[in-house]
HTML snippet that shows the backbone in 3Dmol.js (N, CA, C, O; Angstrom):
<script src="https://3Dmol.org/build/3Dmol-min.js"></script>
<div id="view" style="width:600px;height:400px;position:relative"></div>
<script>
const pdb = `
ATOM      1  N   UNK A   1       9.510  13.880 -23.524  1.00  0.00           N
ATOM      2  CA  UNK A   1       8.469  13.020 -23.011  1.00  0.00           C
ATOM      3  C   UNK A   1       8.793  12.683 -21.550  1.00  0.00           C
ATOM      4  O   UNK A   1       9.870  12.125 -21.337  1.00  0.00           O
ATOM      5  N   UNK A   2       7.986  12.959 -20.530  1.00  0.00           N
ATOM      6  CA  UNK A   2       7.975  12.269 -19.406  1.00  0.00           C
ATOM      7  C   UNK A   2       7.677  10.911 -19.447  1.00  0.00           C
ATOM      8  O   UNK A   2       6.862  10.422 -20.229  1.00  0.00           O
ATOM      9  N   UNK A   3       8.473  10.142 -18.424  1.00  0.00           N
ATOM     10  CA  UNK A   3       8.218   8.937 -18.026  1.00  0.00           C
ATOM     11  C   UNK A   3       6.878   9.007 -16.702  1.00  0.00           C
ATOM     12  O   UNK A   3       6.844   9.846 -15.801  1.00  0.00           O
ATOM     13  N   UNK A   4       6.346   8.415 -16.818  1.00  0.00           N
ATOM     14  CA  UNK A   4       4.762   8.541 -15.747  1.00  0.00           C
ATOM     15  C   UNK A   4       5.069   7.355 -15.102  1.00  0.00           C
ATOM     16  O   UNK A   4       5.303   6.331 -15.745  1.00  0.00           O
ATOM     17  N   UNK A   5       5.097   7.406 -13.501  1.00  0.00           N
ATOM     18  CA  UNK A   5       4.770   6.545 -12.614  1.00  0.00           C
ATOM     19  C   UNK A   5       4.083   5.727 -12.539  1.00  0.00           C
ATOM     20  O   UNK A   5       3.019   6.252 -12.211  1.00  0.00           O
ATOM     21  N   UNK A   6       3.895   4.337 -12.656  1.00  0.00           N
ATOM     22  CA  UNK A   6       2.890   3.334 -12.272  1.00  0.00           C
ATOM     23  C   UNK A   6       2.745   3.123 -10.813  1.00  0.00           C
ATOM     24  O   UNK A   6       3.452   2.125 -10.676  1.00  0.00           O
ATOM     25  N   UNK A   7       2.220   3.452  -9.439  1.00  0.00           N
ATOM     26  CA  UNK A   7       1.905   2.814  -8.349  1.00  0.00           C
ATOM     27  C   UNK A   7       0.719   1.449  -8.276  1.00  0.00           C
ATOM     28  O   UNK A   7      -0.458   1.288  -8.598  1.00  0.00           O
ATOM     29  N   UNK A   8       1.927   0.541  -7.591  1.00  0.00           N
ATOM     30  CA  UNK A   8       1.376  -0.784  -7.501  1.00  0.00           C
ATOM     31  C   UNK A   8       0.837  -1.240  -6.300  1.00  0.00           C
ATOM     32  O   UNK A   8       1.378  -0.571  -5.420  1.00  0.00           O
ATOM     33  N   UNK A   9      -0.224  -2.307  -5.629  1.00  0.00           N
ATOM     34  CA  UNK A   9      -0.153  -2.140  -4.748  1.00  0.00           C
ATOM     35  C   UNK A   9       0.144  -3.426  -4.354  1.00  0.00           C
ATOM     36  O   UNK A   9      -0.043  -3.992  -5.431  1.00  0.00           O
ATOM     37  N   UNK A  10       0.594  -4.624  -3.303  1.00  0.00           N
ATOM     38  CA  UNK A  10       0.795  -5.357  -2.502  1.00  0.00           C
ATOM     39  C   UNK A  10      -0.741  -6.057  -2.426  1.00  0.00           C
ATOM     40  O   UNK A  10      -1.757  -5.523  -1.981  1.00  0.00           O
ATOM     41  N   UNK A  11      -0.561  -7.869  -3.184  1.00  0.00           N
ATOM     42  CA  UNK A  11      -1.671  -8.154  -3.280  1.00  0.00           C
ATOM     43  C   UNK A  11      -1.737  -8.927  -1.438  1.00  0.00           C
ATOM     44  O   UNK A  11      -2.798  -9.501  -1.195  1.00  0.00           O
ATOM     45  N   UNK A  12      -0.583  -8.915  -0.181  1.00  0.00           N
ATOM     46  CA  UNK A  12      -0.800  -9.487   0.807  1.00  0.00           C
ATOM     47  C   UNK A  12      -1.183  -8.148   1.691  1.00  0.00           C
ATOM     48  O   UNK A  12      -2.226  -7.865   2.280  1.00  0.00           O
ATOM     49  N   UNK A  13       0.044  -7.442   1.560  1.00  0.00           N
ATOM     50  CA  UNK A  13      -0.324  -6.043   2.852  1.00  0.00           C
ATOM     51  C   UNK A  13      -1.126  -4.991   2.643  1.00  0.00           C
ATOM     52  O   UNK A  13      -1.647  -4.311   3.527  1.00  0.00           O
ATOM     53  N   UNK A  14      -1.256  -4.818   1.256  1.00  0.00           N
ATOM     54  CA  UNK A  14      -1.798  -3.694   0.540  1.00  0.00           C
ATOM     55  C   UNK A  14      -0.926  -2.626   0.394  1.00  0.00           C
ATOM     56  O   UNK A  14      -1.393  -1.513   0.155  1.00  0.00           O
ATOM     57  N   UNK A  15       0.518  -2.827   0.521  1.00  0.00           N
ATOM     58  CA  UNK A  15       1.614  -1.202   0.916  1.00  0.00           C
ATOM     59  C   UNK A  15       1.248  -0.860  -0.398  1.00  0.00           C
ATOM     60  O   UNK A  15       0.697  -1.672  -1.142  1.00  0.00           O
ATOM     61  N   UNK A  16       1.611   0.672  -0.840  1.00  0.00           N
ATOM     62  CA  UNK A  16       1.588   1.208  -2.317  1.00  0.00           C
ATOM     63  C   UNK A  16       3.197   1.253  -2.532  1.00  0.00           C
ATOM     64  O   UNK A  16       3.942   1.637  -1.629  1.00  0.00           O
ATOM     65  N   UNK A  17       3.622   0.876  -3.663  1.00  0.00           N
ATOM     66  CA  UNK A  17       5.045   0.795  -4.150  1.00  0.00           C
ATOM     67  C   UNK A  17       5.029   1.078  -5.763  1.00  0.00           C
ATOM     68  O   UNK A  17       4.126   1.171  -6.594  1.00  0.00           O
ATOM     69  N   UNK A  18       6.369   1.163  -5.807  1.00  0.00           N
ATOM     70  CA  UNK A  18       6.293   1.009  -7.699  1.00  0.00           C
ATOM     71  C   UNK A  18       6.639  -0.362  -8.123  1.00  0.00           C
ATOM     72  O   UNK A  18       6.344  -0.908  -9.186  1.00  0.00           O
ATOM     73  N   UNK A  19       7.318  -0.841  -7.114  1.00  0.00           N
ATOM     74  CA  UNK A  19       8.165  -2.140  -7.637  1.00  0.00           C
ATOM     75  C   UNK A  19       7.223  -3.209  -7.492  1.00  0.00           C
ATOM     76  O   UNK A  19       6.381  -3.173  -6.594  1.00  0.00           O
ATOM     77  N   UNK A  20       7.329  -4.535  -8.629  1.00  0.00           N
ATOM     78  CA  UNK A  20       6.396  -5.679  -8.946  1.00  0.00           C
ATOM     79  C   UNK A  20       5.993  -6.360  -7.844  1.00  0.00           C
ATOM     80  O   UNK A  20       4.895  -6.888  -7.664  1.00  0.00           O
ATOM     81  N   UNK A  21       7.378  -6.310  -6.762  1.00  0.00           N
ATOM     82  CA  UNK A  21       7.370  -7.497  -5.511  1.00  0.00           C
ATOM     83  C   UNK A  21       7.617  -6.443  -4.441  1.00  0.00           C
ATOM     84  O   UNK A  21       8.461  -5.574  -4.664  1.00  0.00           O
ATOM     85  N   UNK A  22       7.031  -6.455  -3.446  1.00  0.00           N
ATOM     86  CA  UNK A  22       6.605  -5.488  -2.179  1.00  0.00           C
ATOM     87  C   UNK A  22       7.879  -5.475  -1.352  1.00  0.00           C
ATOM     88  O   UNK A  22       8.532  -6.494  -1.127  1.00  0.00           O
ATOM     89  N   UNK A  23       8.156  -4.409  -0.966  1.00  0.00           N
ATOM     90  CA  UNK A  23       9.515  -4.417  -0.496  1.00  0.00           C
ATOM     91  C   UNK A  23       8.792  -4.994   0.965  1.00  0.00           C
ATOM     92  O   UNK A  23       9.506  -5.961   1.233  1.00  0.00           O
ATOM     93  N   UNK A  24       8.129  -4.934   1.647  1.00  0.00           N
ATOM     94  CA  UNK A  24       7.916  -5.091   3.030  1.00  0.00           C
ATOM     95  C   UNK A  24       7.672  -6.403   3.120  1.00  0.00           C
ATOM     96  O   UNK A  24       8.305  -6.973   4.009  1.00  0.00           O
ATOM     97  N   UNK A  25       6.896  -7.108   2.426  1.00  0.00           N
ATOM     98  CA  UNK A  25       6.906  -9.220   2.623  1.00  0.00           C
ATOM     99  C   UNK A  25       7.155  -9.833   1.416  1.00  0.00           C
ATOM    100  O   UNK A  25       7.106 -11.062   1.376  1.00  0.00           O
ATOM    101  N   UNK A  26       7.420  -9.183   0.396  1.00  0.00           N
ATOM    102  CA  UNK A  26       8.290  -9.644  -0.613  1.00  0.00           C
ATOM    103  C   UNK A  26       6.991 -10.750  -1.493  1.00  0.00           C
ATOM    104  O   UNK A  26       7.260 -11.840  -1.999  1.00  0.00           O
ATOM    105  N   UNK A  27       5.822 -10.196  -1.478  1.00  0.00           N
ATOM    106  CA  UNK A  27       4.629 -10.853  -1.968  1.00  0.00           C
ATOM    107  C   UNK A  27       4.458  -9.942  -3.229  1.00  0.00           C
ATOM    108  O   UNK A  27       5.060  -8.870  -3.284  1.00  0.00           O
ATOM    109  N   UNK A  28       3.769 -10.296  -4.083  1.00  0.00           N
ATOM    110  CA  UNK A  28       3.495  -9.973  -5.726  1.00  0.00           C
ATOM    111  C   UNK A  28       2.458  -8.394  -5.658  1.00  0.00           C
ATOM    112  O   UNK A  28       1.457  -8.251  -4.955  1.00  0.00           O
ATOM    113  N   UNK A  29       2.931  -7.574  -6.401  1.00  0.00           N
ATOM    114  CA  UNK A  29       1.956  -6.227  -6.509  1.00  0.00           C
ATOM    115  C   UNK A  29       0.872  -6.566  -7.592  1.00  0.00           C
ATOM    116  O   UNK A  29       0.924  -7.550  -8.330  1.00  0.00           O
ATOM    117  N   UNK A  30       0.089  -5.812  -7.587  1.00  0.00           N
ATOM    118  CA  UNK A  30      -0.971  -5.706  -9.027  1.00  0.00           C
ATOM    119  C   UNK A  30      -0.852  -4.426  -8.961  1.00  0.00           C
ATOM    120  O   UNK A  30      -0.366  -3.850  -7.987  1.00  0.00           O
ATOM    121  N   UNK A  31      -1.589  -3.459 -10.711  1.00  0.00           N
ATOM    122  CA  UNK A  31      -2.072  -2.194 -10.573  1.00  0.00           C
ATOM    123  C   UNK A  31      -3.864  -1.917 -10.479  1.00  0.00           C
ATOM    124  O   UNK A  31      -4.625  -0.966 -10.657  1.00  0.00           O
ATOM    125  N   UNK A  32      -3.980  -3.449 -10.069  1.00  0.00           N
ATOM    126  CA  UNK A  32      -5.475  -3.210  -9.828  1.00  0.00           C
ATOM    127  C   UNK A  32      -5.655  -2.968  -8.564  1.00  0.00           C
ATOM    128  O   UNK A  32      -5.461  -3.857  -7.735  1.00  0.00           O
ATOM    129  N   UNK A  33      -6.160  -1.392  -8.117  1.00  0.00           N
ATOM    130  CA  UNK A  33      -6.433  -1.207  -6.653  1.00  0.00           C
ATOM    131  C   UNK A  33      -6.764  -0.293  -6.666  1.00  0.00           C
ATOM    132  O   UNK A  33      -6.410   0.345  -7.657  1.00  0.00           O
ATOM    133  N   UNK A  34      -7.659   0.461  -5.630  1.00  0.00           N
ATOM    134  CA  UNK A  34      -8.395   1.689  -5.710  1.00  0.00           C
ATOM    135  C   UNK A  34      -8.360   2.069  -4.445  1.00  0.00           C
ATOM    136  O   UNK A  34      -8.015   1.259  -3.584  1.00  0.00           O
ATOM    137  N   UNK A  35      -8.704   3.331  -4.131  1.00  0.00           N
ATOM    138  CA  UNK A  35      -8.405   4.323  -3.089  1.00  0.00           C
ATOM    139  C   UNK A  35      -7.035   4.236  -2.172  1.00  0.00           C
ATOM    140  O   UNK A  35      -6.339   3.224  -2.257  1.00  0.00           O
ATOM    141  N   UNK A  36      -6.732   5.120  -1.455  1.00  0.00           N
ATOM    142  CA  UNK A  36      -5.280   5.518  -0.801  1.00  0.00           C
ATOM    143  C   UNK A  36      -5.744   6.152   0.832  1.00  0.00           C
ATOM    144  O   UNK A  36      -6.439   7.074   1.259  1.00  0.00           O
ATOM    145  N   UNK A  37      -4.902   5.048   1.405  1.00  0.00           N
ATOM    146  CA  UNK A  37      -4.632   6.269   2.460  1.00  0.00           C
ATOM    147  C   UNK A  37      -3.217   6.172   3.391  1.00  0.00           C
ATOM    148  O   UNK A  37      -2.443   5.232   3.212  1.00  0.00           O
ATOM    149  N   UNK A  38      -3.015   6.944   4.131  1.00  0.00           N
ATOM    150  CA  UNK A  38      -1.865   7.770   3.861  1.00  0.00           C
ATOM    151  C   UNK A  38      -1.639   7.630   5.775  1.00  0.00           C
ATOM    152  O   UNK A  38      -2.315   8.367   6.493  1.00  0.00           O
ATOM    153  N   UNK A  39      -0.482   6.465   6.493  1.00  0.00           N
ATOM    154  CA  UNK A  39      -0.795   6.558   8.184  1.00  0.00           C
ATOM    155  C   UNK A  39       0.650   6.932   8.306  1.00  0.00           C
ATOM    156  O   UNK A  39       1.660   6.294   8.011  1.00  0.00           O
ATOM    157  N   UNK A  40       0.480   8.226   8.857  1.00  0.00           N
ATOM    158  CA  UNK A  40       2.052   8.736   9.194  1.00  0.00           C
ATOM    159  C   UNK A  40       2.221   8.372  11.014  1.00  0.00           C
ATOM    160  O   UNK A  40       3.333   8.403  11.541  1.00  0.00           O
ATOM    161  N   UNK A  41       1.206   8.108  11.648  1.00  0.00           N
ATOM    162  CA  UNK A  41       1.335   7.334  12.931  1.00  0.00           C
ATOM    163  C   UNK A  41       0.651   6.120  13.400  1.00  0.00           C
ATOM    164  O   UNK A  41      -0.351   6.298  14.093  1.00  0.00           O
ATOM    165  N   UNK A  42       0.982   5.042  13.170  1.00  0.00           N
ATOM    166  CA  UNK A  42       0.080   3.885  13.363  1.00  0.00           C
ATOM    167  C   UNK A  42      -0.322   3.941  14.048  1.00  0.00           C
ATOM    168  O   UNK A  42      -1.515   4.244  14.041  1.00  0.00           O
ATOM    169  N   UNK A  43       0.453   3.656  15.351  1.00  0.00           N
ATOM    170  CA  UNK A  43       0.102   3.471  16.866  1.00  0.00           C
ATOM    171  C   UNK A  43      -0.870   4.042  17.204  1.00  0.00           C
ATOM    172  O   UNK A  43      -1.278   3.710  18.317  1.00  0.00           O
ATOM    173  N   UNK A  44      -1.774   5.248  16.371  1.00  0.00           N
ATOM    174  CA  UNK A  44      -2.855   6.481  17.146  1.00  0.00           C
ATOM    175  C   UNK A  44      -3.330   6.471  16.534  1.00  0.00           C
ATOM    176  O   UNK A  44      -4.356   7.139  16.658  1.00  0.00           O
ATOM    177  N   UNK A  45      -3.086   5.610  15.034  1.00  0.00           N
ATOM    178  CA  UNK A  45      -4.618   5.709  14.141  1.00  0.00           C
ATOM    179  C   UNK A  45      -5.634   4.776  14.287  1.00  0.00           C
ATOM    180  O   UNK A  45      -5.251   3.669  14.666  1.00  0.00           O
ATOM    181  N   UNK A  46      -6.795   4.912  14.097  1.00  0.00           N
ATOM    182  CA  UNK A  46      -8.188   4.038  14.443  1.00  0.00           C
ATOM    183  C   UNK A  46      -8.177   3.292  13.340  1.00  0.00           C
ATOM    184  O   UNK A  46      -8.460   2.094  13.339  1.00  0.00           O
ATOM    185  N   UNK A  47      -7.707   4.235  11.906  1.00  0.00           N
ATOM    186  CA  UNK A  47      -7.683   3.557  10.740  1.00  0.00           C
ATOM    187  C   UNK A  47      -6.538   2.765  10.462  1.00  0.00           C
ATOM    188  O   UNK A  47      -7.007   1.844   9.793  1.00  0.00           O
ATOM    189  N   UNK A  48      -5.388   2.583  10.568  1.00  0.00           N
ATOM    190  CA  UNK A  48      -4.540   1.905  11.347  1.00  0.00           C
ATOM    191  C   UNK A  48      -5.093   0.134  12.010  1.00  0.00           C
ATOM    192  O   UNK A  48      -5.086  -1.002  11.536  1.00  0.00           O
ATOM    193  N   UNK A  49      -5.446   0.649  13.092  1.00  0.00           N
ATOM    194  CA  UNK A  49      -5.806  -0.421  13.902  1.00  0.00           C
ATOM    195  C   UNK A  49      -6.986  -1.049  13.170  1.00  0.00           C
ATOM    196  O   UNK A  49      -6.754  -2.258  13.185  1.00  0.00           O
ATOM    197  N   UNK A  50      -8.102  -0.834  12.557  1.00  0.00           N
ATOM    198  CA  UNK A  50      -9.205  -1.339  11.683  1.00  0.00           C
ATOM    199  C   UNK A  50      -8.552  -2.343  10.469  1.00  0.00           C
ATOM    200  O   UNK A  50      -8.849  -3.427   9.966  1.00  0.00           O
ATOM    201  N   UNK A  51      -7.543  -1.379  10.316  1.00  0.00           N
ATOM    202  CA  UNK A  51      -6.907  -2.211   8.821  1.00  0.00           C
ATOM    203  C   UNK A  51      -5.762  -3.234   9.003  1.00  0.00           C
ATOM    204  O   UNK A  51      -5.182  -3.733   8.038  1.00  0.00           O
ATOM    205  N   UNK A  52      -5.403  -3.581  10.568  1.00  0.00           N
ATOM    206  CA  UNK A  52      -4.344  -3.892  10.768  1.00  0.00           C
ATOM    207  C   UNK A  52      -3.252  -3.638  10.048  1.00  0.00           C
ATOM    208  O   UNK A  52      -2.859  -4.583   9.364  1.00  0.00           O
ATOM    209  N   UNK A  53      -2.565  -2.518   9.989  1.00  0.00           N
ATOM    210  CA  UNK A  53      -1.366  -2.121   9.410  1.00  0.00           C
ATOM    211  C   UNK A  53      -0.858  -1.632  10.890  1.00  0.00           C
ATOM    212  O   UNK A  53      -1.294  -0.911  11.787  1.00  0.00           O
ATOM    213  N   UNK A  54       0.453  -2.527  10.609  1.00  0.00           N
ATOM    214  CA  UNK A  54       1.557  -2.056  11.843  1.00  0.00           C
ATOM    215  C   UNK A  54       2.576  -0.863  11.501  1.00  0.00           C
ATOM    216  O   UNK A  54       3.304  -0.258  12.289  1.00  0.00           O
ATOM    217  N   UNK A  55       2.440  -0.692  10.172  1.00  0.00           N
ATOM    218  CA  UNK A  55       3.452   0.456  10.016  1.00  0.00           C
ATOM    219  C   UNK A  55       2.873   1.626   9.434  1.00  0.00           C
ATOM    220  O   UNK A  55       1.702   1.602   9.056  1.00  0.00           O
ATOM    221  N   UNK A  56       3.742   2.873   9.305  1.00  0.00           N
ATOM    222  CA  UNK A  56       3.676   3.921   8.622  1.00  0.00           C
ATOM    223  C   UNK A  56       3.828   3.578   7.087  1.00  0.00           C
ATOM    224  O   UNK A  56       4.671   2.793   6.653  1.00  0.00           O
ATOM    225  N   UNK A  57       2.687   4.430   6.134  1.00  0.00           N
ATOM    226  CA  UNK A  57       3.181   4.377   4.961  1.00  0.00           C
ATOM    227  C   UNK A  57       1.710   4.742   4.085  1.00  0.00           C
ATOM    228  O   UNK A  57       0.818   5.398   4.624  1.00  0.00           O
ATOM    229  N   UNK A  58       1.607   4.283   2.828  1.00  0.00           N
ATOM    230  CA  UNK A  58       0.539   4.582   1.967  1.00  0.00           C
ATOM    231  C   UNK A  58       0.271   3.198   1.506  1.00  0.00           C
ATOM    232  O   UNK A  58       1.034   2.396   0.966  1.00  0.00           O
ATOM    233  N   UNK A  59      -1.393   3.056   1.948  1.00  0.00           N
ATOM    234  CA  UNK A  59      -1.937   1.656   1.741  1.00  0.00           C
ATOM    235  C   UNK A  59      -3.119   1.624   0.522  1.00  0.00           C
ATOM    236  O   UNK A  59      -3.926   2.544   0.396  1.00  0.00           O
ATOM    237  N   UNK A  60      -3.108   0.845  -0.050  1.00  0.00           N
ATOM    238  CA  UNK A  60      -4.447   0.568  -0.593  1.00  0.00           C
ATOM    239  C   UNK A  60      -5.856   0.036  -0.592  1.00  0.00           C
ATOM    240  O   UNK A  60      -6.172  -1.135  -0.802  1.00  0.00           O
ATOM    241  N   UNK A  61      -6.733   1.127  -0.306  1.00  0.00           N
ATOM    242  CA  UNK A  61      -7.928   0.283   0.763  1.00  0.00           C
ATOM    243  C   UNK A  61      -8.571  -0.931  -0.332  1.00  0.00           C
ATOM    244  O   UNK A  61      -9.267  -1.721   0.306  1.00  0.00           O
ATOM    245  N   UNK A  62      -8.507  -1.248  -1.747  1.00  0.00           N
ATOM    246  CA  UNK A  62      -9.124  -2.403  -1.653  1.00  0.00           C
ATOM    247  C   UNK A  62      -8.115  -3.038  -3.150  1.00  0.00           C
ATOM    248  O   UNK A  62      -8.091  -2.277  -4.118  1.00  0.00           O
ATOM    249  N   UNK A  63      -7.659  -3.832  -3.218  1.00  0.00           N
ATOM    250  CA  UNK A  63      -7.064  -4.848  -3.662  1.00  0.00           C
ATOM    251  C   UNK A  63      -6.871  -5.885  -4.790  1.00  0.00           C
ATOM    252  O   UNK A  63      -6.358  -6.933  -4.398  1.00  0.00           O
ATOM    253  N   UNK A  64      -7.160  -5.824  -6.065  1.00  0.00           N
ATOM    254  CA  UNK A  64      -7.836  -6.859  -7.145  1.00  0.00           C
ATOM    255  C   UNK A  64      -6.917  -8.174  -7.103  1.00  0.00           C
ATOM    256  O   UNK A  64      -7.184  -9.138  -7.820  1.00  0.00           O
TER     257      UNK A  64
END
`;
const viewer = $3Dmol.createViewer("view");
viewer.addModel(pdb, "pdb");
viewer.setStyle({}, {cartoon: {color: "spectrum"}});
viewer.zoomTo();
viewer.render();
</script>
């Protein structure tokens, strides 16, 4: 039997993680969240700057 991944997302920043409490502000995850996207350069993304995310990583565009 495989073990299957749960991705959680960050109910303050939106980061995607597995772990309950967000490694980046240490705020509470849910698995309620839908769509992904994916900023391997902040600084030059539009989507980035729209979403205010200062860092690289995989976000969750909306949040429960």
């Amino acid at each position: 039997m495989v073990a299957r991944i749960v991705l959680r997302a960050c109910k303050a920043c939106n980061f995607i993680t597995e772990d309950e409490v967000c490694p980046r502000c240490g705020s509470p995850t849910t698995k309620e969240w839908q769509g992904m996207v994916a900023i391997a350069d902040w600084e030059k993304s539009e989507i980035a700057h729209k979403m205010g995310i200062k860092t690289n990583g995989r976000f969750a565009l909306k949040v429960r």
